[in-house]
N, C-alpha and C positions, 0 to 999 in steps of 0.2 A: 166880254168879247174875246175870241177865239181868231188869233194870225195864222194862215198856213202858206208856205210858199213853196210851188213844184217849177220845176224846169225841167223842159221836156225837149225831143228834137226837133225843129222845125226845117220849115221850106225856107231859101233866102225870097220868098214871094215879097213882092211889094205891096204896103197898105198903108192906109191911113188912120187918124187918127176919129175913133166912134166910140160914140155913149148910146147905148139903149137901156130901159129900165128906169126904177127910179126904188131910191131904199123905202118901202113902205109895209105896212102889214103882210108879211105872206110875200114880197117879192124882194127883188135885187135890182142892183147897177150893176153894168160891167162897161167897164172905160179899156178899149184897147187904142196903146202907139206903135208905131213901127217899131224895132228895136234892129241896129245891125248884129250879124254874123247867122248863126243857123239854132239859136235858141228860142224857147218860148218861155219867158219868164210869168207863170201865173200867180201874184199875191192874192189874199183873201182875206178878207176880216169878217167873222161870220158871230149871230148871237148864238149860235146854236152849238155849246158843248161838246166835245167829242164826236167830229163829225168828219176829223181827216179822210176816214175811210168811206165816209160815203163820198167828199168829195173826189177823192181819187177813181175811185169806182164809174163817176159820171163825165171826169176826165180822162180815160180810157175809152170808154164807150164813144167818144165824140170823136176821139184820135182814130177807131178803128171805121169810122164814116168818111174823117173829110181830114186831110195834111192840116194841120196848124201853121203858121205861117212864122214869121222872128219875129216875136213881138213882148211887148208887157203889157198884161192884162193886170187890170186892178178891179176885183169884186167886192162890195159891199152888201152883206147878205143881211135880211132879217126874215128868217126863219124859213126860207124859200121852199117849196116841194123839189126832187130833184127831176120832173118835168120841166118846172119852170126854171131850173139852172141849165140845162142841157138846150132849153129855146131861146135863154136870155143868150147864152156864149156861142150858139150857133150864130143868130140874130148879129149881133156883134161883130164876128169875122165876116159875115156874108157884107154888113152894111161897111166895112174897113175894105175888102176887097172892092166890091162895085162902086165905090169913091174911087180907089184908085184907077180902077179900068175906065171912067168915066173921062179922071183925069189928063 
C-alpha cells in the first residue's frame, strides 16, 4: 500500500460529511468531511505503486472543472481506472454539496 497526501486551495463552501464507493476489485471509497479554513486536505492510500502522478494528474483535471470545497478527503483505492477516480471524487463533492443545500 502506497500513502499520498495533496492539499490544494479550496472554497470556504459548506458540506457535509459523504461516502460513495466501496474498496473492491477495480474500484474505490472516497469519504469527504467538511474541514475549516480555505484548504483541501486529499489522503490516499492506494495498492497501486507509483502512482502519485497519475493521481495528481486526475486531481488537476477535476480542479480545472469544478472549485473544491475545505474539506478532507480520504480515498481508499484498489486498483481503480482514473475514470473511475475522477467519477468516484466528483460523485463525492456533488453528494457533500447537495446534503448540505438540502440542509
Amino acid at each position: 500500500m502506497e500513502t499520498l497526501q495533496f492539499t490544494r486551495p479550496a472554497q470556504a463552501a459548506r458540506i457535509q460529511p459523504a461516502l460513495v464507493g466501496y474498496v473492491g476489485s477495480g474500484d474505490l471509497e472516497v469519504m469527504v468531511e467538511p474541514l475549516q479554513g480555505s484548504q483541501a486536505e486529499i489522503h490516499i492510500q492506494t495498492s497501486t505503486p507509483g502512482s502519485e502522478i497519475r493521481w495528481r494528474q486526475v486531481i488537476e483535471q477535476i480542479e480545472a472543472r469544478i472549485a473544491l470545497p475545505a474539506m478532507r478527503m480520504d480515498i481508499h483505492d484498489f486498483a481503480a481506472t482514473p475514470g473511475v477516480i475522477r467519477l468516484r471524487i466528483e460523485q463525492a463533492i456533488e453528494l457533500a454539496s447537495a446534503t448540505e443545500a438540502q440542509a
